[in-house]
C-alpha positions in Angstrom: 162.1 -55.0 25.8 165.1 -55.1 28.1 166.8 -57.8 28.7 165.1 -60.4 30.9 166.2 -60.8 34.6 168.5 -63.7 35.5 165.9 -66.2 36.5 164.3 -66.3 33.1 167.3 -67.1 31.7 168.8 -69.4 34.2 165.6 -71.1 33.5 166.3 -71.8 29.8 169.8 -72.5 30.2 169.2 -74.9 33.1 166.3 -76.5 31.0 169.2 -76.7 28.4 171.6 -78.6 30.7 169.2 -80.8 31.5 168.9 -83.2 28.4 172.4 -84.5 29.3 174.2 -83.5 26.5 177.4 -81.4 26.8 177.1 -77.1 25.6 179.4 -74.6 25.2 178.6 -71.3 26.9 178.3 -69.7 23.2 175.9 -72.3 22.3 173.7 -71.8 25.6 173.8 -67.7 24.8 172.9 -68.0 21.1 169.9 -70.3 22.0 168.9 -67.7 24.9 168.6 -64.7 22.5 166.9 -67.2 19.5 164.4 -67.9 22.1 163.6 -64.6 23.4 163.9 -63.4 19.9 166.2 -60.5 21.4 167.2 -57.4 18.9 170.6 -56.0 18.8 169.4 -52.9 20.9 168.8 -55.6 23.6 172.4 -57.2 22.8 173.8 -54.2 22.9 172.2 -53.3 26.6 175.0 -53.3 29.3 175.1 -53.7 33.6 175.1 -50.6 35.4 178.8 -50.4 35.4 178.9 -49.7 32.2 181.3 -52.3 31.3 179.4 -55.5 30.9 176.9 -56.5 28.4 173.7 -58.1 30.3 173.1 -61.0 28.4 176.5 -62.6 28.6 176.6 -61.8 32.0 173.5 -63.5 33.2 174.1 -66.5 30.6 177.8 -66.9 32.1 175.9 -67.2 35.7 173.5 -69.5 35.0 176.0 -71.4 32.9 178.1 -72.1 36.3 175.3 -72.8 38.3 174.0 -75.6 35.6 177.7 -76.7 35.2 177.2 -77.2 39.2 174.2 -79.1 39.3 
């Protein structure tokens, strides 16, 4: 399964923001892939530049747009 796209998981990490409490952005990835029940094959999928890992990169996103809201 490849990683999801970035509005599944800006919709657990906003859903995460929303019970008022403060996160770190480590805490809001680690509950992403416990939910999804990701496998390191999936961790270890990256961006098209080659660079980037997926996950982090989508959580990081939808981490600044909850930190927004």
């Amino acid at each position: 399964m490849p990683i999801p796209r970035i509005d599944v998981v800006r919709a657990r990490v906003l859903k995460l923001c929303g019970d008022d409490q403060e996160h770190t952005y480590k805490e809001m990835e680690g509950r992403v892939v416990s939910d999804l029940g990701l496998t390191a094959d999936e961790l270890a999928e990256k961006l098209p530049n080659g660079r980037t890992k997926s996950l982090p990169n989508r959580v990081f996103w939808s981490f600044q747009i909850g930190r927004a809201h």
